[in-house]
C-alpha positions as protocol buffer text, in pm:
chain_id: "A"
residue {
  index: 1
  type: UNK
  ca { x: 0 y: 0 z: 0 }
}
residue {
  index: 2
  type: UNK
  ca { x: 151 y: 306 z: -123 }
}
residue {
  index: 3
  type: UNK
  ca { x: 58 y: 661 z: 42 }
}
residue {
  index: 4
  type: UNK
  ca { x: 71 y: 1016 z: -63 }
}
residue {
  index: 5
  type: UNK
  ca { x: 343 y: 1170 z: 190 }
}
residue {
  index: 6
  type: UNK
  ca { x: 258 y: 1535 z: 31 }
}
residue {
  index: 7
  type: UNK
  ca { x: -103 y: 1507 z: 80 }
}
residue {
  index: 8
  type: UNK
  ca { x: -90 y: 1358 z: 445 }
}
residue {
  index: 9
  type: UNK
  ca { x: 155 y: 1678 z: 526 }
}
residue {
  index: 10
  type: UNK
  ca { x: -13 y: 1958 z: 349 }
}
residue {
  index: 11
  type: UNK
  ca { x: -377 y: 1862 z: 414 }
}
residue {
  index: 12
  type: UNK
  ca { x: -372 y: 1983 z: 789 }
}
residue {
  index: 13
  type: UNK
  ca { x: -118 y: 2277 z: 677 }
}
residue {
  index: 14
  type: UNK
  ca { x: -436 y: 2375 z: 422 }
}
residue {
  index: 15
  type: UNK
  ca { x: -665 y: 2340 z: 666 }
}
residue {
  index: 16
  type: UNK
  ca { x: -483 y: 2535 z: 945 }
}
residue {
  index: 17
  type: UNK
  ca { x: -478 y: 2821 z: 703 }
}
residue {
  index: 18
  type: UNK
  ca { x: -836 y: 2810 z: 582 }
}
residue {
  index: 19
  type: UNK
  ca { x: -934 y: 2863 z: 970 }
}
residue {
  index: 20
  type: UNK
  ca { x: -714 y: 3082 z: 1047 }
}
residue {
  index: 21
  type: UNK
  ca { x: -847 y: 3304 z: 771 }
}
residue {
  index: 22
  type: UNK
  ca { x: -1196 y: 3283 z: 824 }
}
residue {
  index: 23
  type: UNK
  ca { x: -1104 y: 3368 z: 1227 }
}
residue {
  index: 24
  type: UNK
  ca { x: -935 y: 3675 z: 1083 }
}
residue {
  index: 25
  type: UNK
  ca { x: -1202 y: 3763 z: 807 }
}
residue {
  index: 26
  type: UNK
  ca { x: -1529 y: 3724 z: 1096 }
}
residue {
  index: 27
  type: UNK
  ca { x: -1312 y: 3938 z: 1358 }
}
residue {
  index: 28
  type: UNK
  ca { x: -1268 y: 4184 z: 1106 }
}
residue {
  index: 29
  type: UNK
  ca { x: -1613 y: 4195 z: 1075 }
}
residue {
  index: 30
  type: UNK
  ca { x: -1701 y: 4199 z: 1412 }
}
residue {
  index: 31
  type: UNK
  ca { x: -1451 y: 4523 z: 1501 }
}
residue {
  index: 32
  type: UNK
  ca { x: -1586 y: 4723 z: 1205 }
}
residue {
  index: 33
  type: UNK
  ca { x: -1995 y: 4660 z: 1302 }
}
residue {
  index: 34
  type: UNK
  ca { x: -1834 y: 4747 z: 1667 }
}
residue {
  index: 35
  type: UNK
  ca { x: -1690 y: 5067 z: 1522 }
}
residue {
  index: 36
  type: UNK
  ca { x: -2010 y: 5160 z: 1316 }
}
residue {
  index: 37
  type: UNK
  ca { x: -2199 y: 5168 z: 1608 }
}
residue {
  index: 38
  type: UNK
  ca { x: -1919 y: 5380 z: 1793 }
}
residue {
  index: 39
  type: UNK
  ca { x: -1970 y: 5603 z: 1542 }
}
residue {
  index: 40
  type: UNK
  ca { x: -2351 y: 5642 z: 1550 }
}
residue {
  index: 41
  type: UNK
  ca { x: -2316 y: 5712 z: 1906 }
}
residue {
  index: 42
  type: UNK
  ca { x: -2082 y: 5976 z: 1854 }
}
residue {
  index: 43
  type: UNK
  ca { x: -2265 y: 6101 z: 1637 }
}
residue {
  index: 44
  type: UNK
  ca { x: -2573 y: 6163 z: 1773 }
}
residue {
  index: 45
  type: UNK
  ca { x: -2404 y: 6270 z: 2108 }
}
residue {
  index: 46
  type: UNK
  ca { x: -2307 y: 6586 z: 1884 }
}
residue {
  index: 47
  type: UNK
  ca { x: -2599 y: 6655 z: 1648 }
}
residue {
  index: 48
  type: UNK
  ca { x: -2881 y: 6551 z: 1863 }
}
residue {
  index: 49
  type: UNK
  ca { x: -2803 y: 6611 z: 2261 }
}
């Protein structure tokens, strides 16, 4: 039985990256709704209190 030694080593690699790039991508996310809503508040602080 022959195996694949480049697949067995670069299939966790692959999916290490995937994950760490969606992590990145969704906490990007989350900082810049956080920062919208920063924003609104500021916002109406000046123009409406």
């Amino acid at each position: 039985m022959v195996m694949d030694h480049g697949i067995i080593l670069f299939t966790p690699i692959f999916a290490i990256l995937i994950g760490f790039t969606l992590f990145k991508i969704l906490k990007k996310r989350k900082r810049s709704a956080k920062s919208i809503y920063k924003l609104i508040d500021n916002l109406e602080k000046k123009y409406i209190y």
